[in-house]
N, C-alpha and C positions, 0 to 999 in steps of 0.2 A: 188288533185288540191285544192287550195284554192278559196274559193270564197269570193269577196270584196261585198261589202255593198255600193249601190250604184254606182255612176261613179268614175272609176276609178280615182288616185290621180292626179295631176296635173304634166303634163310633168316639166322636170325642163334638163339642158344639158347633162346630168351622163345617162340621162334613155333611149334619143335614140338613138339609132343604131348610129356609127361616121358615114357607109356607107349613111344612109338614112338623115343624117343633114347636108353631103358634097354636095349632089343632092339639097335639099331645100335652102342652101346656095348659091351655081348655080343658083337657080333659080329664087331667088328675087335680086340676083345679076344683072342678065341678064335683069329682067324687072324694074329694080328700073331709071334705064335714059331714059326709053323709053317716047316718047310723049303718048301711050297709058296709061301708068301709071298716067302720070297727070289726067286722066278722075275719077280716083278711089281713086290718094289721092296727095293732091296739094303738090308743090314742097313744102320743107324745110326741116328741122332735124326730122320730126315725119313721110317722107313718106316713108322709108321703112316699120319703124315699122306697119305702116296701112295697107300698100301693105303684110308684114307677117300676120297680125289679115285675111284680104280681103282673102286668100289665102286660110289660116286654115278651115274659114268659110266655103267655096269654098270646099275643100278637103272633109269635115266633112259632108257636101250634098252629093257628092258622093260617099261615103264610104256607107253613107245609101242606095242610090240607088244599089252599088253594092251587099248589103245584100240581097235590093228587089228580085234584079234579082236571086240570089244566090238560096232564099228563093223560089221563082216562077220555075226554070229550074231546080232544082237539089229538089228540095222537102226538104230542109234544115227544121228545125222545129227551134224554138226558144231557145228551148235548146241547139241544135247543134251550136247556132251563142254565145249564152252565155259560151259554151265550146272554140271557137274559141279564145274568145277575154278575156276568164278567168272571168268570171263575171255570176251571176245570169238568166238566163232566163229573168225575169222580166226588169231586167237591162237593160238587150241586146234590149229588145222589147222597151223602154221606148228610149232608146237613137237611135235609128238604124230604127226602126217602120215610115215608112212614109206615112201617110193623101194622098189619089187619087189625090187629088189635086197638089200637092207637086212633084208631077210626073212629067218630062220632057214632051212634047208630039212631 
């Protein structure tokens, strides 16, 4: 296995999954007319793009939460989440690692 240096490169459309970009397509399709979307990013030519960024942000908090938990229920070790996601231990922990605070409650 390789390990990258840092966080990983930056998605670009070639690197995800077509199954998992037809679902996130779906899904900023479906909320981009809604009136809850104006709350998050005002109409015009830039609000899907905001509601994608919103979204990412969104996703990227949970994905750490689910490592927490991962980490917490199953006894994962940092190296294990670094093997998961092909990346360094350190890396894993630096990207993924959330502050008590940062916690849902």
């Amino acid at each position: 296995m390789t390990r990258s240096r840092g966080r990983p490169p930056k998605a670009d459309a070639s690197s995800i999954d077509p199954i998992i970009r037809a679902i996130a397509t779906a899904l900023l399709d479906s909320l981009t007319p809604t009136r809850r979307a104006q709350r998050v990013a005002p109409s015009g030519p830039m609000r899907r793009a905001l509601l994608a960024v919103r979204l990412a942000e969104a996703f990227e908090v949970l994905a750490a939460e689910a490592v927490d938990n991962a980490r917490r229920d199953g006894a994962q070790t940092w190296r294990d989440v670094g093997s998961a996601f092909d990346v360094r231990p350190q890396t894993a922990q630096a990207r993924f690692r959330l502050d008590r605070s940062e916690l849902r409650t």
